[in-house]
matplotlib code that plots the C-alpha trace (Angstrom):
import matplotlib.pyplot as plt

x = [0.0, 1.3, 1.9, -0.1, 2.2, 1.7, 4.8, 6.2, 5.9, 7.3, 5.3, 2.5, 4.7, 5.7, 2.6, 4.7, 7.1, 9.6, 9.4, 9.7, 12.9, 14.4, 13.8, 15.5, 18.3, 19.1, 19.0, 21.6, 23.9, 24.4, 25.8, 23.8, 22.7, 20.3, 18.9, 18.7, 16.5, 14.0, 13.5, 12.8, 10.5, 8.8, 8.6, 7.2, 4.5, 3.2, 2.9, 1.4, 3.1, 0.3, 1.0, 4.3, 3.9, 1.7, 4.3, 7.2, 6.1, 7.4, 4.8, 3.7, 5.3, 8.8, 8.5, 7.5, 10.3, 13.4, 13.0, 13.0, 16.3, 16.8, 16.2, 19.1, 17.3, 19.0, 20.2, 17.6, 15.2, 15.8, 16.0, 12.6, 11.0, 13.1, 11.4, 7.6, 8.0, 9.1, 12.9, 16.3, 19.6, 22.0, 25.5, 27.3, 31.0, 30.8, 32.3, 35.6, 36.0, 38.4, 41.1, 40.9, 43.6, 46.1]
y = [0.0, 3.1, 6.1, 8.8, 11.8, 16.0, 18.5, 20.3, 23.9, 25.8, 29.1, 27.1, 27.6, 31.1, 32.8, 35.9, 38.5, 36.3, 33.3, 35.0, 36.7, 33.5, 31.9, 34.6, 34.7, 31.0, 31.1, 34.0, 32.4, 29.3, 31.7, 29.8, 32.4, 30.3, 28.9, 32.6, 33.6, 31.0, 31.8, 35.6, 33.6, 31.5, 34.4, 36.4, 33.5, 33.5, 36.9, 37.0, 37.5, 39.6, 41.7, 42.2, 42.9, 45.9, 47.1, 46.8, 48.0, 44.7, 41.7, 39.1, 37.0, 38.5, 38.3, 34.3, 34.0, 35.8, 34.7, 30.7, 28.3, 29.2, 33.0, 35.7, 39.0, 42.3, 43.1, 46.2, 43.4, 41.8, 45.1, 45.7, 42.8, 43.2, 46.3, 45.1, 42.3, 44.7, 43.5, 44.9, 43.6, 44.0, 43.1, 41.2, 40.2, 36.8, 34.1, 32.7, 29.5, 27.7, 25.7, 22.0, 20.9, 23.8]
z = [0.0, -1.1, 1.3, 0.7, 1.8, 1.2, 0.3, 3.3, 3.1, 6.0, 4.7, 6.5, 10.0, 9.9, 12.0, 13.5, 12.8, 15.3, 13.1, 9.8, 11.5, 13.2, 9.8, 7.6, 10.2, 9.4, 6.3, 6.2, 8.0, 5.5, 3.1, 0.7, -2.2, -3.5, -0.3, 1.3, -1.7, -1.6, 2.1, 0.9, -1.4, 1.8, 4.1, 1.1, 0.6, 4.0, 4.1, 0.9, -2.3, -3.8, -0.9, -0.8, -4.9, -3.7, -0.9, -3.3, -6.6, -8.1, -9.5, -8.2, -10.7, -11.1, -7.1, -7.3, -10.0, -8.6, -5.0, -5.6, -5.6, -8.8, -8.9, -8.5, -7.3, -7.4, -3.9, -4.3, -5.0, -1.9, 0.3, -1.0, -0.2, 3.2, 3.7, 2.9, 5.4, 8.4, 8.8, 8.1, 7.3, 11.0, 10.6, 13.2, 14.0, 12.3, 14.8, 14.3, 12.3, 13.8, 11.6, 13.2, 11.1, 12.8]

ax = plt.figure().add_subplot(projection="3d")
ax.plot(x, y, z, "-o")
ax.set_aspect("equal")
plt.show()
């Protein structure tokens, strides 16, 4: 018997302004372009993309496009989008990696 399963879409979990931030945090810190833009692209979902279309002045479609895995928004594309959801870049000491080899 087959097992009858439905996609995980973490849009469905973000319910507050803290989630969306602890979320966006994460993703930042993989230094993963690609990842970090399809979490603009969650965050932007569960807000609602329509929405953020309407705060940022850019459609919903070049939104859905540019923040997915395979998107590569402008960085004013991003600090739009930043903007409509209510957050802002902060820049932190990054922690020491240390060399396990040395």
């Amino acid at each position: 018997m087959a097992l009858d399963t439905n996609p995980f879409d973490p849009a469905e979990y973000l319910e507050d302004k803290e989630a969306l931030a602890a979320y966006l945090t994460e993703a930042f810190q993989t230094g993963d372009a690609a990842f970090i833009s399809d979490s603009l692209g969650v965050v932007a979902r569960a807000i609602g993309m329509s929405a953020i279309g309407r705060k940022t002045g850019l459609s919903r479609e070049s939104l859905y496009r540019s923040l997915s895995p395979e998107g590569n928004p402008e960085f004013s594309t991003v600090l739009k989008v930043l903007e409509a959801l209510g957050m802002e870049i902060k820049a932190v000491p990054a922690k020491e990696k240390h060399n396990e080899a040395a």
